[in-house]
BALOBA-1460 file (C-alpha; in Angstrom, 3 decimals):
// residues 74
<rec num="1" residu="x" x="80.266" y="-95.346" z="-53.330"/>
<rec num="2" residu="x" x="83.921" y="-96.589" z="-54.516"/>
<rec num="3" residu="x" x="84.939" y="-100.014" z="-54.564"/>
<rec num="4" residu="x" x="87.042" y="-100.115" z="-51.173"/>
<rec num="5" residu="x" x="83.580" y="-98.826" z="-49.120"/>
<rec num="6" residu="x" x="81.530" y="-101.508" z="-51.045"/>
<rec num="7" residu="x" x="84.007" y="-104.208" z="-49.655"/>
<rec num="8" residu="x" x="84.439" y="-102.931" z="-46.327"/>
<rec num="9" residu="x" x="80.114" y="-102.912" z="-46.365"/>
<rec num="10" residu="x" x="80.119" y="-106.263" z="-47.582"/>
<rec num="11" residu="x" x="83.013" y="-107.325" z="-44.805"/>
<rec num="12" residu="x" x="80.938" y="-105.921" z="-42.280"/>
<rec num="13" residu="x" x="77.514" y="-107.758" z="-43.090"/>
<rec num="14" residu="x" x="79.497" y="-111.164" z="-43.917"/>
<rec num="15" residu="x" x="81.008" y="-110.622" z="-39.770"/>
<rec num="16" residu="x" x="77.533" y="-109.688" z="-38.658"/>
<rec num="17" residu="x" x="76.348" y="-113.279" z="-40.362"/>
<rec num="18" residu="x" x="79.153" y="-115.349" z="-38.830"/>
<rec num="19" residu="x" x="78.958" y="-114.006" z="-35.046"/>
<rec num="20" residu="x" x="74.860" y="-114.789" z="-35.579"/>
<rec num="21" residu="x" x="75.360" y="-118.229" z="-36.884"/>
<rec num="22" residu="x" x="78.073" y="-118.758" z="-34.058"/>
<rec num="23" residu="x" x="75.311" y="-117.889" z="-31.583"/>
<rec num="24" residu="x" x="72.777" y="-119.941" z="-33.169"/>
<rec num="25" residu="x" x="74.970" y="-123.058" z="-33.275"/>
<rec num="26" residu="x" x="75.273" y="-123.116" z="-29.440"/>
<rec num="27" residu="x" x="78.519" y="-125.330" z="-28.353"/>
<rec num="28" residu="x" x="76.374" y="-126.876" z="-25.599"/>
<rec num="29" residu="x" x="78.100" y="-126.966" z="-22.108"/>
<rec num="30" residu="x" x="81.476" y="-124.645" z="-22.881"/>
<rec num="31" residu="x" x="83.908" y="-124.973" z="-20.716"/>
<rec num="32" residu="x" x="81.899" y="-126.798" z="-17.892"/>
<rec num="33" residu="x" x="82.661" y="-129.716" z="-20.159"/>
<rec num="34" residu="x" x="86.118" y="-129.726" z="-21.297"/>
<rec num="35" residu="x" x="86.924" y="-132.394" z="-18.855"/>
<rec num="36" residu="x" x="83.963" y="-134.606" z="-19.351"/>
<rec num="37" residu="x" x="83.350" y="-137.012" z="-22.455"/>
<rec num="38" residu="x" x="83.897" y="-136.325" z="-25.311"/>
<rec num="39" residu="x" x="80.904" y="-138.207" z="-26.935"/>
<rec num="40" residu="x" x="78.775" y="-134.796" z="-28.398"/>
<rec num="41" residu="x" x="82.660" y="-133.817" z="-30.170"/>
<rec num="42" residu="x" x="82.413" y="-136.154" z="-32.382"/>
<rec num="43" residu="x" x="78.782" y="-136.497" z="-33.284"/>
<rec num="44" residu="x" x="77.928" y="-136.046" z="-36.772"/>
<rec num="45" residu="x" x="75.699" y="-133.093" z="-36.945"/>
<rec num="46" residu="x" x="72.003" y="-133.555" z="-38.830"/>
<rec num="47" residu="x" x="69.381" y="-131.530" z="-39.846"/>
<rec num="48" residu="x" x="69.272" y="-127.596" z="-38.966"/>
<rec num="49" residu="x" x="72.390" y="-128.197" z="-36.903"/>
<rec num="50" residu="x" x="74.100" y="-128.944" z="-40.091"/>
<rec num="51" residu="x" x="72.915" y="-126.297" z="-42.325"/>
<rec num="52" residu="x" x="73.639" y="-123.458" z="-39.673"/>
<rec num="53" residu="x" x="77.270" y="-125.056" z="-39.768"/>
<rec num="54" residu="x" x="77.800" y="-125.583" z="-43.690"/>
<rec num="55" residu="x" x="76.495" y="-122.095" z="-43.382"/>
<rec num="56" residu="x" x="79.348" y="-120.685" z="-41.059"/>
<rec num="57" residu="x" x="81.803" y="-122.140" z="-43.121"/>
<rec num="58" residu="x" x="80.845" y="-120.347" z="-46.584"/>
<rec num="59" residu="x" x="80.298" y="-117.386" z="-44.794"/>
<rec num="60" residu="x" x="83.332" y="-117.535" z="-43.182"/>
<rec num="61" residu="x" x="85.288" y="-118.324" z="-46.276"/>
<rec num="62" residu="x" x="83.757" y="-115.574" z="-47.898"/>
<rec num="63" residu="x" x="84.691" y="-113.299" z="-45.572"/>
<rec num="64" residu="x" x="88.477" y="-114.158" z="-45.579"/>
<rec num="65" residu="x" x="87.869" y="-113.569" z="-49.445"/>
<rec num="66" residu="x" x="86.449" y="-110.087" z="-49.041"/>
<rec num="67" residu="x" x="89.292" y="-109.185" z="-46.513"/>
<rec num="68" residu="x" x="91.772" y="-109.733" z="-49.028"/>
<rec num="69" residu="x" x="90.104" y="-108.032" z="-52.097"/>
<rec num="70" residu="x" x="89.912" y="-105.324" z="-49.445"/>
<rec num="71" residu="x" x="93.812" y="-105.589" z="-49.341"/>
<rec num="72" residu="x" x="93.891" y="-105.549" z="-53.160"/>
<rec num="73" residu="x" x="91.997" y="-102.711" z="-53.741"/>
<rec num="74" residu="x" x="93.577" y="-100.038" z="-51.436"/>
């Protein structure tokens, strides 16, 4: 296994991660909402809620980071 198929492995878990943390996370009412209050926006989040989000960030960061080693390597 070469060094481009490792990445492009690696890409592919880090995506599988982010869409599951996206799901987890929730977003509440979606669009039904957008032209209610805005009072759950800006909420500070606590708790699980925070550590699935902290969570989507790194691995979201980490995957830009593998996409361009990917772009590197070829």
């Amino acid at each position: 296994m070469n060094l481009n198929s490792l990445l492009t492995l690696f890409q592919i878990l880090t995506a599988v991660m982010i869409i599951m943390l996206v799901i987890l996370q929730g977003g509440g009412a979606g669009l039904s909402g957008s032209g209610g209050s805005y009072a759950n926006y800006f909420a500070s989040k606590r708790g699980f809620d925070r550590y699935i989000f902290i969570l989507t960030i790194f691995f979201a960061t980490l995957f830009i980071f593998i996409s361009i080693g990917t772009i590197f390597v070829r």
